[in-house]
C-alpha positions in Angstrom: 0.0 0.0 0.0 1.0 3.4 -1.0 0.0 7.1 0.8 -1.2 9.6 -1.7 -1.9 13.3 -0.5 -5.1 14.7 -2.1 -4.6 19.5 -2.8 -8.0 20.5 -3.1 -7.9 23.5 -5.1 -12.0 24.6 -5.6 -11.9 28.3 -4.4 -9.4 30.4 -2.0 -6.8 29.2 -0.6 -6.2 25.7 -1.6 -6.6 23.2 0.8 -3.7 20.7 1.4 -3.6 17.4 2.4 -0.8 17.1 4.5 -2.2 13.8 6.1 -3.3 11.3 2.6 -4.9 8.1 2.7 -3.4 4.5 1.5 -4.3 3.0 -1.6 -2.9 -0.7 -3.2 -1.6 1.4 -6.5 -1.8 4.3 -8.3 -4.6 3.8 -10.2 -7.0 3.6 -7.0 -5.6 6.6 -6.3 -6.2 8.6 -9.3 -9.9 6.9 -9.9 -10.3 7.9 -6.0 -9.4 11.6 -6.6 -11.7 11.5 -9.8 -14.6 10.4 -7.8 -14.1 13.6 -4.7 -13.7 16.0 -7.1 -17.1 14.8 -9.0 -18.4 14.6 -5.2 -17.1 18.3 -4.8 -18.3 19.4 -8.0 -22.0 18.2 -7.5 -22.0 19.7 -3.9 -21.2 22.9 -5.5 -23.4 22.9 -8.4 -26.5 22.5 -6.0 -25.5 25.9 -4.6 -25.1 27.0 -8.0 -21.4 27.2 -8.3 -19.9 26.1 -11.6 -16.4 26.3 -11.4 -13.7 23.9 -11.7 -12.6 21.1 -8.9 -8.8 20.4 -9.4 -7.2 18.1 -6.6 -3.6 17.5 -7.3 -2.6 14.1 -6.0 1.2 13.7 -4.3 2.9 10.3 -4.1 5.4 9.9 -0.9 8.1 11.4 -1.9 5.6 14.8 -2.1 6.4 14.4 -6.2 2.4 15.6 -8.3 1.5 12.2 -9.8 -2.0 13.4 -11.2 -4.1 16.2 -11.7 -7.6 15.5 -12.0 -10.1 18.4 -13.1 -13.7 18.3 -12.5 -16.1 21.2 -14.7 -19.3 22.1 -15.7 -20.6 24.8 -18.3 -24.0 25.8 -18.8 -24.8 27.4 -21.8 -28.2 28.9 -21.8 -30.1 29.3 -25.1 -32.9 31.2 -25.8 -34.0 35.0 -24.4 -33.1 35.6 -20.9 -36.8 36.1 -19.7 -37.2 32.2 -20.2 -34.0 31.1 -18.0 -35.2 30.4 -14.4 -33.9 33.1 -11.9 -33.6 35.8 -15.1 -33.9 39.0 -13.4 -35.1 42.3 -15.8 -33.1 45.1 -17.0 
């Protein structure tokens, strides 16, 4: 088993993991990571938030392994008056 260190970086400051978790190989960690910043990203969305999740993983010797990015863009079509919360000019 390996420690990998999860930096949150979803708004300011960053958050650093200083304490990890163990996984049995890299790949766990990366689909791991993947998975929290979705988690993260959904949280925010509900609140309306769009903007990116990016948690940087660290391997034990503190080296960046991954970066994993998690986004959503809404595009709205159509006049403004038919978006809900549209507010008038």
């Amino acid at each position: 088993m390996a420690r990998y260190c999860f930096d949150v970086q979803s708004g300011m400051p960053p958050v650093r993991d200083d304490e990890g978790a163990e996984f049995d190989n890299l790949d766990a960690a990366v689909q791991a990571a993947a998975r929290s910043a979705a988690e993260i990203g959904t949280n925010r969305l509900a609140k309306g938030d769009t903007s990116d999740v990016v948690i940087e993983v660290r391997d034990e010797q503190n080296q960046r392994v991954c970066t994993t990015t998690a986004s959503m863009r809404i595009y709205r079509h159509g006049p403004p008056d038919r978006w809900p919360h549209s507010r008038s000019a």
